[in-house]
N, C-alpha and C positions, 0 to 999 in steps of 0.2 A: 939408463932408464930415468924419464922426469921426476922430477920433486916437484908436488905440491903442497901450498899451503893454504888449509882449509879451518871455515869457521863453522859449526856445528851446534844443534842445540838434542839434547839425547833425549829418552823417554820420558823422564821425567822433568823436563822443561831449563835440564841446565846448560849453559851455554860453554862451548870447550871449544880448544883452536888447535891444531899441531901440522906436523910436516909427514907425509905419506908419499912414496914413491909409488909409481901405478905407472903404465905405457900410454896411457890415454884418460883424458877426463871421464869421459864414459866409465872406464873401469874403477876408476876413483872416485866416482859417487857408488857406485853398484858395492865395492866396499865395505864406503864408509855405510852404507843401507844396513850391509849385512850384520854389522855390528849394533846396528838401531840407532844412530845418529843420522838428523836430517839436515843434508847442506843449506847453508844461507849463504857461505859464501866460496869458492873456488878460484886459485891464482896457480898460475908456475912459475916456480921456481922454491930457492930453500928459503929464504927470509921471511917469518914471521910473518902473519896479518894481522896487523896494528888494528885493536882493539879502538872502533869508533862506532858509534849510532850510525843506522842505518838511515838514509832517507826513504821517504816514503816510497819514490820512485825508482828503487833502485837498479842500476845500469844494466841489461839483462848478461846471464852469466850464460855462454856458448856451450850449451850442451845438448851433442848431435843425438838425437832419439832415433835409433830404426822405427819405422810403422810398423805395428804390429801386424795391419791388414794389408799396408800397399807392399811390402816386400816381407812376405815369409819365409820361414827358410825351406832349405829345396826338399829335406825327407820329411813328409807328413806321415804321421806315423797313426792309420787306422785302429781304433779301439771302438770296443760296446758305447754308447751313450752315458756320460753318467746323469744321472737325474739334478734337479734340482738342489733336492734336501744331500743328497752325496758332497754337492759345489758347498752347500750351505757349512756343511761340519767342518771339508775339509781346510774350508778360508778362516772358519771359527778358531780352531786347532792352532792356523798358523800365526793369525794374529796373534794369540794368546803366547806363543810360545817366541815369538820375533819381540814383542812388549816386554815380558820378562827377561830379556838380553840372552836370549841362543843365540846363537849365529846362525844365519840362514841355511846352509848348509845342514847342518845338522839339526835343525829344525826341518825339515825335508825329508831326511834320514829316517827322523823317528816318525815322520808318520809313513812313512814307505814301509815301516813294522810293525805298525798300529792292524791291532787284527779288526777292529771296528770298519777298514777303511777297505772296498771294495778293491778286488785284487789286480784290474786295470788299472787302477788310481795310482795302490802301493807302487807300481810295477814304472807309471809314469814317474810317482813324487823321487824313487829311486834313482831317474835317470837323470828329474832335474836337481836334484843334489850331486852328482857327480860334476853335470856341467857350471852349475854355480860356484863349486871350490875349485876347478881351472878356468875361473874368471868372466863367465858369461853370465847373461841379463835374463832377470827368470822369464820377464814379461816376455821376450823376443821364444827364449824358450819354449814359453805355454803355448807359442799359435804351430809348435811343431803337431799338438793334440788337440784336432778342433773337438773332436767329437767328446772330451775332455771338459778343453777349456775355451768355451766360446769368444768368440774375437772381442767382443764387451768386457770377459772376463781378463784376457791377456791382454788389453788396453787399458784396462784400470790396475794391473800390475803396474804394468810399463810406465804409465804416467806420473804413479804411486814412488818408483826408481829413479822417475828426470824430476821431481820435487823432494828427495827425500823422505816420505809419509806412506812408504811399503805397508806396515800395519794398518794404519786408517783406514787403507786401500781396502785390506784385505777384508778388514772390517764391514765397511761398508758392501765390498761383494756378497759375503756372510748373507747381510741383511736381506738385499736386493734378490738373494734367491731362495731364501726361506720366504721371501712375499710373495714369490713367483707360484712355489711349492703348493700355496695356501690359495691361491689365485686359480691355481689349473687344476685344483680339486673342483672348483666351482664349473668351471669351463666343461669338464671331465664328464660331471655327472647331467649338465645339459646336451649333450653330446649323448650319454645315453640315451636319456628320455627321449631325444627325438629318434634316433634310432629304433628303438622298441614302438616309438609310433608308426614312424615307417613300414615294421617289420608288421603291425597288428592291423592294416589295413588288409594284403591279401590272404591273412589268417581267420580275420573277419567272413572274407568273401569265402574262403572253403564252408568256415563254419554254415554260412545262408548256403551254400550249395545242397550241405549234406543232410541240414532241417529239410529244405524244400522236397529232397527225395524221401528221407524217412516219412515225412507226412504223408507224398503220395505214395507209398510206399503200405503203409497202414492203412490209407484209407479207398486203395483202391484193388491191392493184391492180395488174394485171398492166401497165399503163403509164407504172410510178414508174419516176423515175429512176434509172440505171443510173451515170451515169458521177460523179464528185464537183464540179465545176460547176453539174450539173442540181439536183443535191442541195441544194446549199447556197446557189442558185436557188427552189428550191422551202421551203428551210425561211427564208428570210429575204421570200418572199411569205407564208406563214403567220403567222409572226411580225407582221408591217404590218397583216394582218387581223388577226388576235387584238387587237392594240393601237387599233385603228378601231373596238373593240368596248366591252364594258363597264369594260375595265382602262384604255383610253386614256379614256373620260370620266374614270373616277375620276382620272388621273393629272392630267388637264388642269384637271378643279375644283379639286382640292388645289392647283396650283400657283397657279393667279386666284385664293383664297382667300389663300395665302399674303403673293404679292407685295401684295395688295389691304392686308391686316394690317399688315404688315413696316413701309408707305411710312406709312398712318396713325400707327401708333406713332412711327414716328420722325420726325413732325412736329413744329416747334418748340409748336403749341396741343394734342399731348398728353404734353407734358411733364410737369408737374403727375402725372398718371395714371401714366405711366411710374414715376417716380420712388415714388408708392404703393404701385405695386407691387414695385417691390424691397424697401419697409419689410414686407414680408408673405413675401418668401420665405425659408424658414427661416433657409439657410449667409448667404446675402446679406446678409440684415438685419442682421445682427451684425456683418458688414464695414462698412456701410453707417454702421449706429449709431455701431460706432467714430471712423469716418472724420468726420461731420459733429460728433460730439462734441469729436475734435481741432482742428476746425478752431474751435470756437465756443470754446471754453476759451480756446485762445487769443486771439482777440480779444478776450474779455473781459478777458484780463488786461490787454492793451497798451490798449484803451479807460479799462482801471482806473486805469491809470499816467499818462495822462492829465486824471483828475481828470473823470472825467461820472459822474453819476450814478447807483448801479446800476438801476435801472429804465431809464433812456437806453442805459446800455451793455448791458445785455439786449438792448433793440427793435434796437438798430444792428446787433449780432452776431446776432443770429438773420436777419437778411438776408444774412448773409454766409457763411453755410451750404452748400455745394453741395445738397444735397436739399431740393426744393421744398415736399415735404410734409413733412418733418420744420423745417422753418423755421415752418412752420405751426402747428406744434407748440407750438415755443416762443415766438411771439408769442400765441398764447392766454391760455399761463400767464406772461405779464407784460401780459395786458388790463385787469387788474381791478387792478394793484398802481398804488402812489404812487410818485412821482418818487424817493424816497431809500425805496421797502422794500427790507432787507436781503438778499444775493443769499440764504442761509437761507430768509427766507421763499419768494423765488421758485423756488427747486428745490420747495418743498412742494408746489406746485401742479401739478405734476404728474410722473408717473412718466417723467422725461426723461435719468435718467442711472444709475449703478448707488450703489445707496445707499452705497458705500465711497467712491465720488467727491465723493457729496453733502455726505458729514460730511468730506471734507479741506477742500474747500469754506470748510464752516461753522466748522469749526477755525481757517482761517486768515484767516478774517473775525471770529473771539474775538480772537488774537493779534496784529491789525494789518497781518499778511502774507500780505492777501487776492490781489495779486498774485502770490505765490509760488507760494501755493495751485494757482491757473489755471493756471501755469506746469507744475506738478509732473502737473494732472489733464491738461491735455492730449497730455503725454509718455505718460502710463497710457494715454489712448483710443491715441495713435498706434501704441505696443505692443501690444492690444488688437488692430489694424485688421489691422495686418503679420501676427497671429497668424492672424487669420482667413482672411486672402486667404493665405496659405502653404496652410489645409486647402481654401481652397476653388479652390488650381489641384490639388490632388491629387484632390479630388471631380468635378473637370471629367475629370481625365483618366481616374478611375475611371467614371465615364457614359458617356462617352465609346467605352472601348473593351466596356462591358456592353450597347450600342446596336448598333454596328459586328458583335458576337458573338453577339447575337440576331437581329439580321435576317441576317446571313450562315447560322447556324444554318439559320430558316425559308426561306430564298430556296433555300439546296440542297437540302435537307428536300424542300422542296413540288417542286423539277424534277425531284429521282432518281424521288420518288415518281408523278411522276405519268407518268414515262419509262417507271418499270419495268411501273406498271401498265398501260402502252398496252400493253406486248412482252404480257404475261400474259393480256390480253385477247383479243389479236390470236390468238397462239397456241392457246387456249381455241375461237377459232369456227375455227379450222383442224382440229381434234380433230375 
């Protein structure tokens, strides 16, 4: 089995070196992860690595990353959904407990017995502890369970594994879907409102059916009801017919259409689809943009720090993306580039960030603080996102209540009107 020798800087920011037999680089970072040390540097053989300052640009170290999304493994293992806030806890748990030096493994373990932790979860975190103490890679792991751990989520493992920074990773997923969580409550309850408007339009239209008959009803048949039981008797069988009529299909389609929609789209295979469609809605996209540009920035830089290559740290961070189609994006414009083209050239390729970002970017790839760079763009998208999602819970609530004020409008509109026109009519053949 190879000897390597490895330079490492652990949780608390000290720097350590020694000799690790492992089959493969790959397994010799994923390791050394597991123990909470993050590689800066990787060599084979048994000899020591001679303690020297790093240059800025330092040579990129060869380590082969599977895709988490272009090559998955072959048993996808079907589970319930888990939510947001589930992803949120269960990343929170593991950072905290990977920072304090568990070993991955058995940080895994214990939350597979964590009774807090939904029982698809435990049943998963179970299986990916077994496969992490016989040597495999959590990220590669995680895309065995989309409905689990979404391809954003098992890409920002993975790229968290080919930089050393497993924890950050997991940290920052934490974050990104407790924001999610707080986000599609908003989403959630506009989604109702318009639904109960939808629903209060042919409820409306019974209601004016069943006025119009009660009125002529009273004002024209000498055997209406007299006493307010009979009445409200008789206007609540009107009502049930009116709704058995053409306003109760309409309402009944609508609803089969909806729930038919609703349960499609939020399948984990149209994901992908979902996610496109957010890069296309106007306020959205821009949160959207922000949000996965933050999150790509950043890994690039902690990838950079690392020492991979930019074209490697491209493909690894663009899987580490929450949006599917924007990950899409940016493995395009790094298909056609070389193992070492400059990130410069790779922003050229296509219009993936806003050209003030591009050129700090390329600035700080002139001045050797290409790190920095990433650093500084990713704070800009995060501010950028915060901005957005600030206008776009104010634009929920302004739809919201311009939704709620138009169908209230027409639902009373259409019952005075068609009350008053029964009396007007009724009265009219009495004449």
């Amino acid at each position: 089995m190879p000897t390597f020798s490895y330079e490492a800087v652990d949780t608390q920011g000290r720097p350590t070196q020694g000799l690790l037999d492992a089959s493969t680089e790959n397994e010799a970072v994923t390791r050394l992860s597991g123990q909470g040390l993050r590689v800066t540097r990787l060599v084979a053989g048994s000899a020591p690595v001679p303690r020297q300052p790093l240059p800025a640009q330092t040579a990129p170290v060869a380590i082969a990353r599977p895709s988490a999304r272009a090559q998955p493994p072959s048993s996808v293992v079907r589970t319930p959904r888990a939510s947001y806030r589930d992803r949120s806890f269960f990343f929170s748990q593991l950072a905290l407990l990977w920072r304090s030096g568990v070993p991955l493994a058995t940080a895994l373990g214990q939350l597979a017995s964590a009774e807090g932790v939904k029982p698809h979860i435990r049943e998963a975190a179970a299986n990916l502890a077994r496969t992490v103490s016989e040597g495999g890679t959590l990220g590669r792991e995680m895309t065995r369970y989309p409905d689990i751990f979404p391809e954003g989520v098992a890409g920002a493992v993975a790229a968290g594994e080919a930089g050393g920074y497993v924890p950050e990773a997991c940290k920052l997923v934490a974050d990104q879907q407790m924001a999610s969580h707080k986000a599609a409550w908003g989403a959630r309850i506009l989604r109702w409102i318009c639904l109960l408007a939808a629903i209060s339009v042919p409820w409306g239209v019974a209601m004016t059916v069943m006025m119009r008959r009660f009125v002529d009803t009273i004002l024209n048949d000498l055997d209406a009801p007299t006493n307010l039981p009979a009445r409200l008797s008789f206007m609540g069988q009107e009502f049930w017919k009116a709704m058995f009529g053409l306003p109760g299909l309409a309402l009944g389609l609508f609803i089969v259409a909806y729930v038919i929609l609703a349960l499609w789209l939020k399948s984990t295979g149209q994901r992908r689809l979902r996610h496109s469609l957010g890069l296309l809605v106007p306020v959205y996209s821009r949160f959207a943009k922000g949000e996965n540009l933050a999150h790509f920035t950043w890994h690039l830089g902690m990838l950079s720090r690392a020492g991979l290559a930019p074209q490697q740290a491209w493909r690894i961070a663009a899987q580490a993306v929450p949006n599917q189609a924007f990950s899409a994006r940016l493995a395009e414009a790094s298909a056609r580039a070389r193992e070492n083209t400059p990130y410069g050239e790779l922003l050229a390729h296509g219009d993936l960030m806003p050209p003030e970002y591009a050129d700090l970017v390329r600035t700080g790839e002139y001045s050797g603080a290409v790190t920095d760079a990433f650093d500084q763009t990713s704070r800009l998208a995060q501010a950028d996102m915060e901005h957005w999602a600030k206008f776009r819970g104010w634009l929920l609530r302004i739809v919201a209540a311009v939704v709620l004020g138009t169908t209230t409008l027409v639902v009373v509109s259409t019952f005075f009107a068609g009350t008053y026109s029964g009396m007007i009519e009724g009265a009219l053949r009495e004449d």
